[in-house]
N, C-alpha and C positions, 0 to 999 in steps of 0.2 A: 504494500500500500504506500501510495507517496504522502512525502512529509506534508503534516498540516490538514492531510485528507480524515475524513473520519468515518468507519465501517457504520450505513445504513442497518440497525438492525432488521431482520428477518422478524415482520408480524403475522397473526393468524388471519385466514379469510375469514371477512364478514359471512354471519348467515347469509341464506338463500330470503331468508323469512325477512330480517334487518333490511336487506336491500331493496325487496318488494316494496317494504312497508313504508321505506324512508321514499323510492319513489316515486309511490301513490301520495304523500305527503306533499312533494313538490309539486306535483302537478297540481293540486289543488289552489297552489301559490296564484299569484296572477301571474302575468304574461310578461315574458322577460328572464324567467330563471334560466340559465344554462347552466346545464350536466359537465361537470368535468372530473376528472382524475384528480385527486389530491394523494401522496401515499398510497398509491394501489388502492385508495377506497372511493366511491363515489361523492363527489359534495353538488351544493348548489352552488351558483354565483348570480351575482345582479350587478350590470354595470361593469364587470371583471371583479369585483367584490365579494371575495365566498363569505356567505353568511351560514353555511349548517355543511358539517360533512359527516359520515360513517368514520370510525378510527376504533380499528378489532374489532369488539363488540356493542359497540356503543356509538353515542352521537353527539359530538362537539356543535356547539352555539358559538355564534360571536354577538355579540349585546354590546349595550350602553352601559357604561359605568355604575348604573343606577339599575337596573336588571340583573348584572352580574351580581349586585351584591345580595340583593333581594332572591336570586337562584339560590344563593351561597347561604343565607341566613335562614332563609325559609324551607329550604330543600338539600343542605347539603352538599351544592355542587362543587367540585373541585376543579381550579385552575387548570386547563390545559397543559400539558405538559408531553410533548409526543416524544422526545428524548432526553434523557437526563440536563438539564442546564440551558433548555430550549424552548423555555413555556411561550405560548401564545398567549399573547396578554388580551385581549379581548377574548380571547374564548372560552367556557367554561364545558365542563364535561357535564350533557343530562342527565340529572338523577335516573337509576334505573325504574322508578315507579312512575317520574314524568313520563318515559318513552314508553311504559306500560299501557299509559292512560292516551286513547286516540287523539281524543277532544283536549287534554292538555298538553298533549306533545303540538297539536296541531296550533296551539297559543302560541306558545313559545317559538316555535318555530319562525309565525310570524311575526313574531316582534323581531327576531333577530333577522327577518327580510326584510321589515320597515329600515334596522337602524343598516343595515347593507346601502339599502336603495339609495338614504340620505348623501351616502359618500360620497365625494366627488369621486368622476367616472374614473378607473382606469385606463392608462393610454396602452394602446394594443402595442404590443412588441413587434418592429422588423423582422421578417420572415430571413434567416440566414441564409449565407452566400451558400 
């Protein structure tokens, strides 16, 4: 491995079930989410803006400062965190009774498409040589 490079750990596949369900979930979003790869796992985006992705078993949020805490106090969530020393500061990981619950995964989920959409847009990256 070259110096300063850092070995990607090796994660497990998402359910077959998680990935249906997260995207019957986005389709419900309004108009505008794109599908993309984040990690090997499926996320949304809005604007180039991921606001929700799968990660192993579960489903990361990215929220407002003010949601994250209220996740965290109210439900338990824990800071993102996909490798040791690397948290995603906007993101929180959904409690697993939120993603139990349709109707409250499905809240959540939208608020963390609202505060997405708010972003200013991402500028699309130059197609390499």
């Amino acid at each position: 491995m070259a110096k300063g490079t850092r070995a990607v750990p090796k994660w497990t596949k998402a359910s077959e079930e998680l990935t249906r369900s997260f995207g019957e979930q986005l389709d419900r979003l309004p108009a505008g989410v794109e599908r993309r790869k984040m990690f090997g796992y499926l996320c949304g985006f809005v604007n180039g803006n991921m606001f929700a992705g799968i990660f192993k078993d579960g489903v990361v949020l990215r929220l407002p400062e003010d949601e994250r805490r209220r996740m965290v106090d109210e439900h338990g969530a824990k800071p993102f965190v996909p490798m040791p020393g690397r948290a995603m500061k906007e993101y929180v990981e959904t409690p697993p009774e939120i993603l139990a619950s349709g109707e409250a995964f499905a809240e959540w989920l939208a608020r963390a498409h609202r505060f997405a959409a708010s972003l200013p847009p991402k500028a699309t990256k130059a197609a390499g040589k």
